[in-house]
C-alpha positions as CSV (number, residue, x, y, z in Angstrom):
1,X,-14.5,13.7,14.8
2,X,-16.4,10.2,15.0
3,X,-17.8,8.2,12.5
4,X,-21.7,9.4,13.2
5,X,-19.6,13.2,13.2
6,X,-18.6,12.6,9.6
7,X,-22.1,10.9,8.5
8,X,-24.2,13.7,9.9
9,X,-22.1,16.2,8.1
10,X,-22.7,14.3,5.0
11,X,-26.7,13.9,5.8
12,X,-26.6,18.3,6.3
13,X,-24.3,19.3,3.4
14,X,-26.3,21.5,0.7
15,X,-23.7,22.5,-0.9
16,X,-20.8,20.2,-3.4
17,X,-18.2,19.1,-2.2
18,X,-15.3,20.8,-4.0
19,X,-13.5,17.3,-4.2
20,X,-15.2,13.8,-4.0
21,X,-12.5,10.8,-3.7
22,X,-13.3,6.8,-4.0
23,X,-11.0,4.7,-2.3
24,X,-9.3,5.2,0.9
25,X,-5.6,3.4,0.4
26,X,-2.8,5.2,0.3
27,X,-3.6,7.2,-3.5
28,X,-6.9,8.3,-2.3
29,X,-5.8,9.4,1.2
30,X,-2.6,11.4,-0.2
31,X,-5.5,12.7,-2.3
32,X,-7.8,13.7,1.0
33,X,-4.7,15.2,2.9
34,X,-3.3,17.5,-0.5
35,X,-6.9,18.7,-1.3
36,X,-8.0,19.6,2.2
37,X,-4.4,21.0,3.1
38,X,-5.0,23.1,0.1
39,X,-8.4,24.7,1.7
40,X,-10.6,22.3,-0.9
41,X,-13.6,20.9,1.1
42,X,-13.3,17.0,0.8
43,X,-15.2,14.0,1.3
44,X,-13.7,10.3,0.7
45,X,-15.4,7.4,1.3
46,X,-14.2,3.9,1.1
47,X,-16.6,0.7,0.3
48,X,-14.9,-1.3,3.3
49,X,-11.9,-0.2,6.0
50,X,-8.9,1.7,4.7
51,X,-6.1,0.2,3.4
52,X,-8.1,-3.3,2.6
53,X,-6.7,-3.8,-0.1
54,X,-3.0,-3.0,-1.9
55,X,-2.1,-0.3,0.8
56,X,-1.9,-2.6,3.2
57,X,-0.4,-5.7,1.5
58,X,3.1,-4.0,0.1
59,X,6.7,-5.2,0.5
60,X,6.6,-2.5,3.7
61,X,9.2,-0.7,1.7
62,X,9.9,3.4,1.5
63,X,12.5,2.2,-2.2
64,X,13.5,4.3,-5.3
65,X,13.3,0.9,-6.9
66,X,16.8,-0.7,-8.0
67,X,15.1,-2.6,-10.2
68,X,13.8,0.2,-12.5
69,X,17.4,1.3,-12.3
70,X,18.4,-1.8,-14.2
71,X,15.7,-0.8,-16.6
72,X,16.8,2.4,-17.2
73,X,14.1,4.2,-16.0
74,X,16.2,7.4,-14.8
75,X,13.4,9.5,-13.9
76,X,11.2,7.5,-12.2
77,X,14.0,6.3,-9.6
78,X,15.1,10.3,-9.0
79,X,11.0,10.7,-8.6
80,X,10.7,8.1,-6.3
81,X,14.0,8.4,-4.4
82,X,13.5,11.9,-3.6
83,X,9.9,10.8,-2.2
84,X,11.5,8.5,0.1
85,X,13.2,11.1,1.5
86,X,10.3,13.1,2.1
87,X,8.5,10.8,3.4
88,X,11.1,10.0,6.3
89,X,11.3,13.8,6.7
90,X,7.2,14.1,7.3
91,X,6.8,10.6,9.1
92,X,9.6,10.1,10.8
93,X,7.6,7.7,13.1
94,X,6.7,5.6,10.4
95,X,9.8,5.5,7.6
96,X,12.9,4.3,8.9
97,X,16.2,3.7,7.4
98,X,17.0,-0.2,6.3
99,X,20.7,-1.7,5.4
100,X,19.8,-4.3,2.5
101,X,22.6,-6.7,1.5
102,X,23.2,-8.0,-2.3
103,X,25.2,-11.3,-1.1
104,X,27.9,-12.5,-4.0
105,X,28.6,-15.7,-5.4
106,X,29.7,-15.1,-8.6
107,X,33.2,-12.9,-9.2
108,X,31.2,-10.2,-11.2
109,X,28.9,-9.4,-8.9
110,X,30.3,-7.2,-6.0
111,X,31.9,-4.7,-8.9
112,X,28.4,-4.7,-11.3
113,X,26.1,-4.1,-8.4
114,X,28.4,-1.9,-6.8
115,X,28.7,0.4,-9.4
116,X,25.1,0.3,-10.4
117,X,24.1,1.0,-5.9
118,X,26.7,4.0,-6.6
119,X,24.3,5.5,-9.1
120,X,21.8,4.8,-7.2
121,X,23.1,6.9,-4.0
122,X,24.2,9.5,-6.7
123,X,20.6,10.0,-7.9
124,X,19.1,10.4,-4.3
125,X,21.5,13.4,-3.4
126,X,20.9,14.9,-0.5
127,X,17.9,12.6,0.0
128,X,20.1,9.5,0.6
129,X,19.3,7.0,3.5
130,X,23.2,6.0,3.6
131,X,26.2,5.5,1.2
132,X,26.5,1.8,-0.6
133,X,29.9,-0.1,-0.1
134,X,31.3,-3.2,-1.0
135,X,31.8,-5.8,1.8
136,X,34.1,-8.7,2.2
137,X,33.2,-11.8,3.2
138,X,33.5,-11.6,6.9
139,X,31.3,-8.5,7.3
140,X,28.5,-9.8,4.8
141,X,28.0,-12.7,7.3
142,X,28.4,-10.6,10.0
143,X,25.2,-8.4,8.9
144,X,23.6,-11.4,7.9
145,X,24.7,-15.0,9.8
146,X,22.3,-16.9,8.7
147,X,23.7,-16.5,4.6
148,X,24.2,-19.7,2.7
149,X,28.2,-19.5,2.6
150,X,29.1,-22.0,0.2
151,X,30.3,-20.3,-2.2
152,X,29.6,-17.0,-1.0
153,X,32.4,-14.3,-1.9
154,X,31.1,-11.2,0.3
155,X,27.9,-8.7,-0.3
156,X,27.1,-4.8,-1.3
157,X,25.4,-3.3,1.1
158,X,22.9,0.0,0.3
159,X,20.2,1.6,2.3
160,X,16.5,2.0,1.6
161,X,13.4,2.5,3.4
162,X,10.9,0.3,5.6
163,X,7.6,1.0,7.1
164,X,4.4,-0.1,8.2
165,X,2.1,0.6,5.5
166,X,-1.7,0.2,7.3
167,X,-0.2,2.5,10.5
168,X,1.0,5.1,8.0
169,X,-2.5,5.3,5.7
170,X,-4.3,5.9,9.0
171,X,-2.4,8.8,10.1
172,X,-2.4,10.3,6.4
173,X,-6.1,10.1,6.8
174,X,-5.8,11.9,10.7
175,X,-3.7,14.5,9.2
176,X,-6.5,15.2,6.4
177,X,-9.0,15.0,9.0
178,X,-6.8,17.1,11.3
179,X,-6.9,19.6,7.8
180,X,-11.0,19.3,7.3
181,X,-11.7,16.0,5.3
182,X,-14.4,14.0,5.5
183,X,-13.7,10.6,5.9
184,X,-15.6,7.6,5.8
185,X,-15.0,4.0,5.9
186,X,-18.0,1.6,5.2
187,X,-19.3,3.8,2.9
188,X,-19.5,2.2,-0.7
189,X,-19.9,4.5,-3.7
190,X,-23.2,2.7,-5.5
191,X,-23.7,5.2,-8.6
192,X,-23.2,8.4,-10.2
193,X,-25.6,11.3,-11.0
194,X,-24.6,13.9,-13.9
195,X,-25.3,17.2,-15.2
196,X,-27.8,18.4,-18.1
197,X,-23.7,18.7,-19.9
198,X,-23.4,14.8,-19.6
199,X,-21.3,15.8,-16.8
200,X,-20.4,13.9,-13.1
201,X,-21.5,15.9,-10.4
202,X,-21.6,13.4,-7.5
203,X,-22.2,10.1,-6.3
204,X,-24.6,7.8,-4.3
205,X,-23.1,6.3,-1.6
206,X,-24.2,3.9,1.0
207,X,-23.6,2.8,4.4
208,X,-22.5,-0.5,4.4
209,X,-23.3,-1.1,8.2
210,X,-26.7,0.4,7.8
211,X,-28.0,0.2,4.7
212,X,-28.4,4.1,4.9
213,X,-28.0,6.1,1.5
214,X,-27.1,9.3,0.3
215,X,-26.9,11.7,-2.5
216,X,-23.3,13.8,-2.2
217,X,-22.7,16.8,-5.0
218,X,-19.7,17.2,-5.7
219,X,-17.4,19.5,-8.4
220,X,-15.3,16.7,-9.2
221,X,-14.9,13.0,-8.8
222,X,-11.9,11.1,-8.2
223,X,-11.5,6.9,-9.0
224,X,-8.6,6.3,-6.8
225,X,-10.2,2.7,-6.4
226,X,-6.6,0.9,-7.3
227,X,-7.3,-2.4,-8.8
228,X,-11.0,-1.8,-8.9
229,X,-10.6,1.0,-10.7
230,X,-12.3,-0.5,-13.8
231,X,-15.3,-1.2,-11.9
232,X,-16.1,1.8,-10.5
233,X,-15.6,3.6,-14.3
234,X,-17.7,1.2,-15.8
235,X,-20.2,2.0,-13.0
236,X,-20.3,5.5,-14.6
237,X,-19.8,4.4,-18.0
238,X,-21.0,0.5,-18.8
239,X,-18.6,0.5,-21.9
240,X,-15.4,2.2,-20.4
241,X,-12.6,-0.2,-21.6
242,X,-10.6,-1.4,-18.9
243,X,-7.4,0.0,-17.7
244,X,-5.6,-2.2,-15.9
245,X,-3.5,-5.1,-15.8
246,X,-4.0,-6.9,-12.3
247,X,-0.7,-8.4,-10.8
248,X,-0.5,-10.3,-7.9
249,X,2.5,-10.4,-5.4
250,X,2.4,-12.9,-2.4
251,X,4.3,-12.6,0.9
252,X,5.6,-15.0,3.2
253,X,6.1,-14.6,6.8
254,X,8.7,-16.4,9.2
255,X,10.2,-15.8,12.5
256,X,12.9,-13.9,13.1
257,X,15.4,-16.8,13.4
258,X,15.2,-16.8,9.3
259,X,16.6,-13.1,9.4
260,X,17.8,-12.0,13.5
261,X,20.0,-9.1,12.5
262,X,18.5,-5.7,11.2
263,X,19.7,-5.6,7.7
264,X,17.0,-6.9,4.9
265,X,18.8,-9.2,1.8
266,X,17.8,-8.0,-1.7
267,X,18.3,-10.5,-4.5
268,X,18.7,-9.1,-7.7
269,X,17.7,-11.7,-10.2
270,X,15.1,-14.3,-9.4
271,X,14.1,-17.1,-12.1
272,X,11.3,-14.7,-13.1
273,X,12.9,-11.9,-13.3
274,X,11.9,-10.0,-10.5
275,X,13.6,-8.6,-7.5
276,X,13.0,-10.7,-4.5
277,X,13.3,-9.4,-1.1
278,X,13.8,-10.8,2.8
279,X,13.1,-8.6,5.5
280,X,13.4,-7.8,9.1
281,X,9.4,-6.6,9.9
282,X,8.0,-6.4,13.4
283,X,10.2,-9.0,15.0
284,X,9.7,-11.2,12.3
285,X,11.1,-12.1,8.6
286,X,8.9,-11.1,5.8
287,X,9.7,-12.5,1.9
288,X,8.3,-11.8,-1.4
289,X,7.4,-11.1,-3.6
290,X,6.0,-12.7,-7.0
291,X,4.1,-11.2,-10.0
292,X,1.4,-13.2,-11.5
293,X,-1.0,-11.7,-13.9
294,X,-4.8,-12.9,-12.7
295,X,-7.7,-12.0,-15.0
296,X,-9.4,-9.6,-12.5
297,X,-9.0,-8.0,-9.1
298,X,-10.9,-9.4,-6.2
299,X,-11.2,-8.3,-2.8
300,X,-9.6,-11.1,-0.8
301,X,-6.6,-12.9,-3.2
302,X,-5.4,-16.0,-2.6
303,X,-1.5,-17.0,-3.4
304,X,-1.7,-20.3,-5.8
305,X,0.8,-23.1,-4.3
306,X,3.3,-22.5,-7.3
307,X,4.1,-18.8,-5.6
308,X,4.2,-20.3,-2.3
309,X,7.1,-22.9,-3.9
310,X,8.4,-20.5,-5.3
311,X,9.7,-18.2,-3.0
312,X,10.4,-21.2,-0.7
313,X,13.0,-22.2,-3.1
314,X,14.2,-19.0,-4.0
315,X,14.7,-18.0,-0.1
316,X,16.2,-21.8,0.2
317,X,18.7,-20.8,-2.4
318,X,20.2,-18.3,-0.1
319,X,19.3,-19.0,3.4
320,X,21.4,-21.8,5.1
321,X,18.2,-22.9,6.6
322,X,16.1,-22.8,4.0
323,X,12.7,-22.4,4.9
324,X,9.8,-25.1,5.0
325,X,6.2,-24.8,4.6
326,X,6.1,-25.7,8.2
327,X,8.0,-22.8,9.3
328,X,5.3,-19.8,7.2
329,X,3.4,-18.5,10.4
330,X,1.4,-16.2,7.4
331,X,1.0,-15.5,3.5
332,X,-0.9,-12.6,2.9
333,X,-1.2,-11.5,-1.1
334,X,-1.6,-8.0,-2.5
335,X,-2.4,-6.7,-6.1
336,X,-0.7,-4.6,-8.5
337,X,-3.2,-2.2,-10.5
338,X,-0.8,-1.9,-13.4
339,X,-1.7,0.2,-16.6
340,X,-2.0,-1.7,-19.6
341,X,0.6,-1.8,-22.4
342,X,0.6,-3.2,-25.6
343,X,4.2,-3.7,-25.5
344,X,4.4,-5.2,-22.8
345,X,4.6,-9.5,-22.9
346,X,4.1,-9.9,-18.7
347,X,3.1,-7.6,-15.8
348,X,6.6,-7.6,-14.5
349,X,7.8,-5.2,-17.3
350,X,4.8,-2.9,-17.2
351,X,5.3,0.6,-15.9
352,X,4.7,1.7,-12.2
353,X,4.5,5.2,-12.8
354,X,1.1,6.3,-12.3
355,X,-1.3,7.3,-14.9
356,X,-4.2,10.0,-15.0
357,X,-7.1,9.3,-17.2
358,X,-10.3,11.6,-17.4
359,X,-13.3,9.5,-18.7
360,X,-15.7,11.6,-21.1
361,X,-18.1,12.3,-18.4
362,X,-15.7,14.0,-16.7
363,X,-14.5,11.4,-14.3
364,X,-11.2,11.5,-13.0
365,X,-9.4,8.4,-12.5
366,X,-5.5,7.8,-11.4
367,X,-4.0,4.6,-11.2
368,X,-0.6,3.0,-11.2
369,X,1.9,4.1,-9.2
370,X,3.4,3.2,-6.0
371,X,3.4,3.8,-2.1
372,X,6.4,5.5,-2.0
373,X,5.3,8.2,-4.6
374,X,2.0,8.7,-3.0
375,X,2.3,11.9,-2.2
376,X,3.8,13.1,-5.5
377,X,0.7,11.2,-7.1
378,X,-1.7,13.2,-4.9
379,X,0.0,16.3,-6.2
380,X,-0.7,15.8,-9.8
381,X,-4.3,14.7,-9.4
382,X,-5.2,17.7,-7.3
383,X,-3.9,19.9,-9.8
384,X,-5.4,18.5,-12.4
385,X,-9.3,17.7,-10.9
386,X,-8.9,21.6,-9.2
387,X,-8.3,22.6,-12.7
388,X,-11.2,20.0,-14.2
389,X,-13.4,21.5,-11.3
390,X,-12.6,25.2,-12.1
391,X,-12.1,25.7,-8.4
392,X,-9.2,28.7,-7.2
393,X,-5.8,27.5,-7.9
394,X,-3.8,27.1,-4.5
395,X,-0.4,25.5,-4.0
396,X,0.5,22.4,-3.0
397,X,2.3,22.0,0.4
398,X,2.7,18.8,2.1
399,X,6.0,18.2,0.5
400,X,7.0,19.5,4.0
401,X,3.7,18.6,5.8
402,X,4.4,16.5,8.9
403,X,1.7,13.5,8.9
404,X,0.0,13.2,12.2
405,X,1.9,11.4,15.2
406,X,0.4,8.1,16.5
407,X,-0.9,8.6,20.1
408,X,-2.2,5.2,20.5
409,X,-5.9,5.6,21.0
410,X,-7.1,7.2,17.9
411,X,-4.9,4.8,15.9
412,X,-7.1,1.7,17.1
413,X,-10.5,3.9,17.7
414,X,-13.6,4.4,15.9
415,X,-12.0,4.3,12.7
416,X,-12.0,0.4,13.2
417,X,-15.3,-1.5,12.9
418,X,-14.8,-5.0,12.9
419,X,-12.6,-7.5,14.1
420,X,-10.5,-7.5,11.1
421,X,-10.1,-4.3,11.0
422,X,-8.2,-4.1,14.4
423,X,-5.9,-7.9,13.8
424,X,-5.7,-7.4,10.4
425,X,-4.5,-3.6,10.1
426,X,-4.3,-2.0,13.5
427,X,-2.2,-4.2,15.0
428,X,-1.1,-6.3,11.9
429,X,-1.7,-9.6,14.3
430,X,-2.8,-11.7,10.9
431,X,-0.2,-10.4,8.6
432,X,2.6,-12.2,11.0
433,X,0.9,-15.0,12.4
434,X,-2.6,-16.2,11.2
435,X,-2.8,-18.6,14.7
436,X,-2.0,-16.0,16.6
437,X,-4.9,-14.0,14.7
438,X,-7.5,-16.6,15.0
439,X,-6.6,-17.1,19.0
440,X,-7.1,-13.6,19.4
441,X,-10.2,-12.7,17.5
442,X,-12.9,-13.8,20.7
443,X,-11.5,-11.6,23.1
444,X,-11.2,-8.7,20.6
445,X,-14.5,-9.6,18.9
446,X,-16.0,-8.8,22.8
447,X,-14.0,-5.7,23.4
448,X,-15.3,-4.0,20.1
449,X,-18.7,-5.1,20.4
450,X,-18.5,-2.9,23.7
451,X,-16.7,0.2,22.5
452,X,-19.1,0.6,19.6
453,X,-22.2,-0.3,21.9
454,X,-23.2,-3.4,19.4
455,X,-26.5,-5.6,20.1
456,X,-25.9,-9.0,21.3
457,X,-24.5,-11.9,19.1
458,X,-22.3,-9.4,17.2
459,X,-19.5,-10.6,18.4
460,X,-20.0,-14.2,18.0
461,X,-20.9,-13.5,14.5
462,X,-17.7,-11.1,13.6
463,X,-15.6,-14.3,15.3
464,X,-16.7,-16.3,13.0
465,X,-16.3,-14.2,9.6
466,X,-13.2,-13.6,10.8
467,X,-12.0,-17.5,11.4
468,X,-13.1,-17.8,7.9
469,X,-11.1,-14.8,6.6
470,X,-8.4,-15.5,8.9
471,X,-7.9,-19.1,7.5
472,X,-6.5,-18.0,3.9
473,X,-3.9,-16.2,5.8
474,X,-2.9,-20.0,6.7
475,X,0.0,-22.1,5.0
């Protein structure tokens, strides 16, 4: 179904919707493909492309999360372990297996992490990616050559999972497609009608290539707008108080000289406290990532030079070459849309599980969580908006639904409208080299203005938004 498909079934609908969703990253498209594998009619729309935001800006990691291990947060790593497995199991063409290596430079180390990566296979069961050992010096470096070996003493190595975050959101969205959701991107939610009960029952939405508007009904409505979240509640409710505590993480991206094997290198403890990571992604070496609380979300973030440095230094602590400024071919930045604690003194210790919150007008929001439990997430909003909805209770079953396989054509097609769309999360061109990007955008600009049949000067216009995009993907 094209574009014009879905927006003429939206222009004839008379009837609700049983399930509307805002946002279209990776918690409203688990949403899309649960409801509509379910037999719930559903319509998501999504104010720019899918995945322009968080979804597409992770770690590119499938991870029970180590680090909430240390914390002692039991059930969320069995949660999200046993998720990763499911997710290799239903896109095996998108989650693969990754060796990561703890290196050791400290006597205590190799027996401490050890134990703790024991627990950690323990907990998986029979959803484990591979069994953790202790290595000796020797065959850390020979996983990873291009360690910093003063002073290195050997490594534990454990398994995980890597993927390509944009690719896999698009197929979710096939495979709810494939199932009977209505999909839209470029379509921004602008307002909210309700009931004579005070009640949601539907939206106003737009077309943001066309100014087009319409009025959808729907049963329910679900905010799965991540960071922007807030906005859209205080679109329906002007003195909602906010939810969530924006984070943001940056990313650094290098060639694959920096990391040439096919094991990743996890560092445990970083001077803030966080986890870092170096990874083998699409022929090149990614790192990151920080956590920096910023007072609101915004739709294009920029990494502030003091992240930059400091994951420079942090990689050069490890790395016998450390890396320069000279050498980042990308930085591309992503935001956390953490849940708000009392407790809590920075972002870094706030919870990633994911919350559920139903406004007094009946809105539903979820927020929080993480990629790798996006399916589990989708799960627990459907029963709960199919319950807030009063539609007919049906089980959940894509905890052994296989996600649609990429066939090439419908991975680029109509689904992406402009120039960034196809360089930025199609083929993930600016992600791992923003010169690269900005060299290519002409020649793509020219091919997309033919495929979708656009009027002259299109193309030289979407150039040179892109260029300006393109250029805070530059070091």
């Amino acid at each position: 179904m094209t574009r014009e498909q879905s927006l003429e079934r939206v222009r004839s609908r008379r009837e609700p919707w049983d399930m509307i969703i805002i946002g279209g990253g990776a918690t409203g498209a688990g949403i899309a493909l649960d409801a509509a594998a379910r037999g719930y009619e559903v319509l998501l729309v999504e104010r720019s492309d899918f995945g322009k935001g968080t979804s597409s800006r992770s770690t590119k990691l499938v991870h029970g999360g180590v680090r909430y291990l240390e914390q002692g947060n039991i059930s969320l790593v069995m949660e999200a372990l046993k998720e990763r497995g499911r997710m290799r199991q239903n896109a095996p063409q998108f989650v693969t297996d990754l060796a990561f290596v703890v290196p050791n430079y400290d006597w205590w180390e190799a027996p401490f992490y050890g134990l703790g990566l024991k627990l950690y296979d323990l907990l998986a069961g029979r959803y484990g990616f591979g069994e953790s050992k202790i290595l000796s010096l020797d065959e850390t470096l020979a996983r990873i050559p291009t360690l910093k070996t003063e002073g290195l003493r050997g490594g534990v190595v454990y398994y995980d999972g890597q993927f390509d975050d944009a690719r896999l959101l698009i197929h979710i969205l096939l495979t709810a497609k494939d199932r009977g959701a209505t999909v839209l991107n470029y379509v921004a939610a602008t307002g909210f009608h309700a009931g004579a009960d005070g009640f949601i029952d539907g939206i106003t939405a737009r077309d943001e290539e066309t100014g087009e508007t319409f009025e959808c009904a729907g049963k329910v409505v679900i905010n799965a707008a991540g960071p922007f979240c807030d906005q859209v509640r205080q679109m329906a409710d002007a003195q909602a108080k906010t939810m969530i505590a924006p984070s943001q993480g940056i990313h650094l991206v290098f060639d694959r000289s920096f990391l040439p094997g096919d094991t990743a290198i996890m560092v445990p403890h970083t001077s803030d406290g966080r986890v870092m990571f170096a990874i083998p992604w699409l022929g090149h070496t990614l790192v990151g990532t920080t956590d920096t609380p910023i007072p609101e979300a915004v739709a294009e973030p920029r990494a502030k030079e003091e992240e930059i440095a400091f994951i420079l230094e942090t990689a050069g602590q490890y790395l016998a070459h450390a890396p320069s400024r000279d050498d980042i071919l990308s930085v591309f930045v992503g935001i956390r849309p953490l849940v708000r604690s009392g407790d809590a003194k920075n972002t870094s210790a706030l919870s990633r599980d994911h919350t559920i919150h139903i406004d007094q007008n009946g809105l539903l929001t979820i927020t929080g969580g993480k990629w790798t439990t996006y399916r589990h997430m989708a799960e627990d909003c459907v029963n709960q908006a199919a319950t807030l909805a009063r539609l007919p209770e049906r089980d959940c079953i894509t905890a052994n639904l296989a996600i649609h396989a990429d066939t090439g054509d419908d991975y680029v097609g109509q689904m992406a409208r402009t120039v960034e769309d196809v360089l930025a999360r199609r083929q993930r061109t600016l992600f791992l080299n923003a010169r690269q990007a900005i060299a290519a955008a002409p020649q793509v600009a020219a091919q997309l203005a033919a495929r979708l049949n656009r009027p002259p000067g299109w193309a030289a216009a979407q150039t040179e938004e892109f260029l300006r995009l393109a250029a805070q993907y530059l070091p």
